[in-house]
C-alpha positions in Angstrom: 0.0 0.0 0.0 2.7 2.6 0.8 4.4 1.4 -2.3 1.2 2.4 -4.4 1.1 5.9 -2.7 5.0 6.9 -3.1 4.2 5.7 -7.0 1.0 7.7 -7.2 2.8 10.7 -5.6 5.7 10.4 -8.3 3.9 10.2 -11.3 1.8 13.2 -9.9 4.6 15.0 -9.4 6.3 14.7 -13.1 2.8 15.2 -14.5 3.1 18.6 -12.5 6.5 19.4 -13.5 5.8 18.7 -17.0 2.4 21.1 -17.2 4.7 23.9 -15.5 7.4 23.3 -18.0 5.1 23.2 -20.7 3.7 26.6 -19.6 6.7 28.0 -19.8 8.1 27.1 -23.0 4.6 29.4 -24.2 5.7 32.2 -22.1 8.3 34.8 -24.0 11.5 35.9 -22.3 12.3 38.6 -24.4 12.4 42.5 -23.4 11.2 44.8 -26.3 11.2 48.3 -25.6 8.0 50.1 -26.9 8.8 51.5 -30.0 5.3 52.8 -30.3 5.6 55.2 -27.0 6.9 58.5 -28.2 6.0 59.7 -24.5 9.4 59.2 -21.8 9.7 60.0 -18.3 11.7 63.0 -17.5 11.6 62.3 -14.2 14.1 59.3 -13.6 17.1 60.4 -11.8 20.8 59.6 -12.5 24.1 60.4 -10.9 26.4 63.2 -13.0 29.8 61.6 -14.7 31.9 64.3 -12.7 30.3 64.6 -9.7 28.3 63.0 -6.6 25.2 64.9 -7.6 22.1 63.7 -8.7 19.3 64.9 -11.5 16.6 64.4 -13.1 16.6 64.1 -17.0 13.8 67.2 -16.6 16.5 69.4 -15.4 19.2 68.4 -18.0 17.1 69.9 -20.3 17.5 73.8 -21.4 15.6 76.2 -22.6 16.8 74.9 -26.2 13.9 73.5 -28.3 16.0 70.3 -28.8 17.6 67.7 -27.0 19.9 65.0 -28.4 19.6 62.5 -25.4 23.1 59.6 -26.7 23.2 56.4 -24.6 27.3 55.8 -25.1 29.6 53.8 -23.5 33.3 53.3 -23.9 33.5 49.8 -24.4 31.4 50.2 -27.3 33.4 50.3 -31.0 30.4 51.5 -32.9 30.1 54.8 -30.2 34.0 55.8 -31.4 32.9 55.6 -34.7 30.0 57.9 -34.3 31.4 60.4 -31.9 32.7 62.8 -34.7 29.0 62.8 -35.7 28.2 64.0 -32.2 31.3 66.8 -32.1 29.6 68.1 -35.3 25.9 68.3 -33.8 27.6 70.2 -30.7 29.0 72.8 -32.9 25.7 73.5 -34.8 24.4 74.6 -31.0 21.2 74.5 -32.2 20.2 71.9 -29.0 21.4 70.2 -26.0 23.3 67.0 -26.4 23.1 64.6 -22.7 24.9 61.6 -22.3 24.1 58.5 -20.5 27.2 56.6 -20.3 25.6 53.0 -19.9 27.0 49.8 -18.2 30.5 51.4 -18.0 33.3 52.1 -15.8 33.3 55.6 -14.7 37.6 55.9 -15.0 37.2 54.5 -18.4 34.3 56.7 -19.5 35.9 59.9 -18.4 39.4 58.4 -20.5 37.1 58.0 -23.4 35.4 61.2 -23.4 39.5 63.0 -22.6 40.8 61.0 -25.7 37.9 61.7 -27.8 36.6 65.0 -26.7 33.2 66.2 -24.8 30.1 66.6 -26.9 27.7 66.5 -24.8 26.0 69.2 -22.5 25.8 67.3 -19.5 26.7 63.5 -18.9 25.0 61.0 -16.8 25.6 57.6 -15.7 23.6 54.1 -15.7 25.5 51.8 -14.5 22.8 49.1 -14.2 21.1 50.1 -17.6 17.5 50.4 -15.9 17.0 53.9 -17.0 18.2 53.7 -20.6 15.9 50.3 -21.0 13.3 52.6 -19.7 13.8 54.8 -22.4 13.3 52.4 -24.8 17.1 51.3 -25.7 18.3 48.3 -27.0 21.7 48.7 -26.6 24.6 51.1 -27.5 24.9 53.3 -29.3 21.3 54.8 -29.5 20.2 58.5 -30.1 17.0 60.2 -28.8 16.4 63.4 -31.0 13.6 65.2 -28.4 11.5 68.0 -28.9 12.0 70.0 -25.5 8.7 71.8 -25.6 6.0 68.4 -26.2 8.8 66.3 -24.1 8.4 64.0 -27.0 10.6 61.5 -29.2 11.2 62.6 -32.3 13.2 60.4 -33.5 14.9 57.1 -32.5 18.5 56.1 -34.3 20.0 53.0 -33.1 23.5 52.1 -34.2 26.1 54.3 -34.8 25.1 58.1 -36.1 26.8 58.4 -39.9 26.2 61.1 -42.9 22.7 59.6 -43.6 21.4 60.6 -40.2 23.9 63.3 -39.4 21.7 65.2 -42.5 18.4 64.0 -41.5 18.5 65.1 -37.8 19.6 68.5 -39.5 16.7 68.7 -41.2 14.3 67.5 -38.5 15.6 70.3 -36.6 15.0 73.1 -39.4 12.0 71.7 -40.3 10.5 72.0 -36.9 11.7 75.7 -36.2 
């Protein structure tokens, strides 16, 4: 009789195991940012590059119509390539250009940006990634052209910036002034 219960117990339990398992081979694992959303919370606060303090992105944000918001990091090839691209937009000073260094070493990210140069405005770490993902980034580089005023994306780039869209954030800019 005991025999009979310890089998009836086994078998219920792989039955169990296999109906869990079988649930979760239906379930998806994978993160997609919303592409649709071209709403993002300002209010998400990260840690300046250069100092202890804290902001908001809401206070990196000047009284420019335009923000280039560049998640960066210097372990990232394709983020060399492009930062050129992003010494040129900073010399147009038609907008403010933030940084999020992402998933990085601060000592290395401030010997990146002192080899390189400093295009950016203001630069802000995320050394866990949660706030870029929460913008809706994939990975490095991305670039967040924003409309200050509506607080609204108006245009994603991910991958390296390059002449193609160098020119067409140009004219996004003169075409919404």
């Amino acid at each position: 009789m005991v025999k009979n219960v310890k089998l009836i117990a086994v078998i219920f339990i792989i039955i169990l195991s296999f109906f869990i398992l079988l649930k979760g081979l239906n379930k998806t694992n994978n993160y997609s940012p919303d592409l649709n959303s071209s709403k993002i919370d300002f209010n998400f606060k990260a840690k300046f590059l250069y100092s202890n303090k804290e902001s908001t992105l809401y206070k990196l944000i000047d009284d420019k119509d335009f923000s280039i918001i560049n998640i960066w990091a210097s372990w990232c090839l394709p983020c060399r390539e492009e930062h050129a691209y992003l010494l040129n937009l900073k010399s147009l000073n038609k907008f403010n250009i933030i940084g999020i260094n992402y998933k990085d070493d601060e000592i290395n990210a401030k010997k990146f940006i002192k080899e390189l140069g400093n295009p950016y405005s203001k630069i802000v770490i995320d050394p866990t990634g949660v706030n870029s993902i929460e913008l809706g980034a994939y990975g490095v580089p991305e670039t967040l052209l924003i409309n200050n005023k509506s607080k609204t994306i108006l245009k994603k780039y991910i991958g390296p910036l390059d002449d193609e869209k160098f020119a067409e954030i140009k004219m996004i800019i003169e075409n919404e002034n």
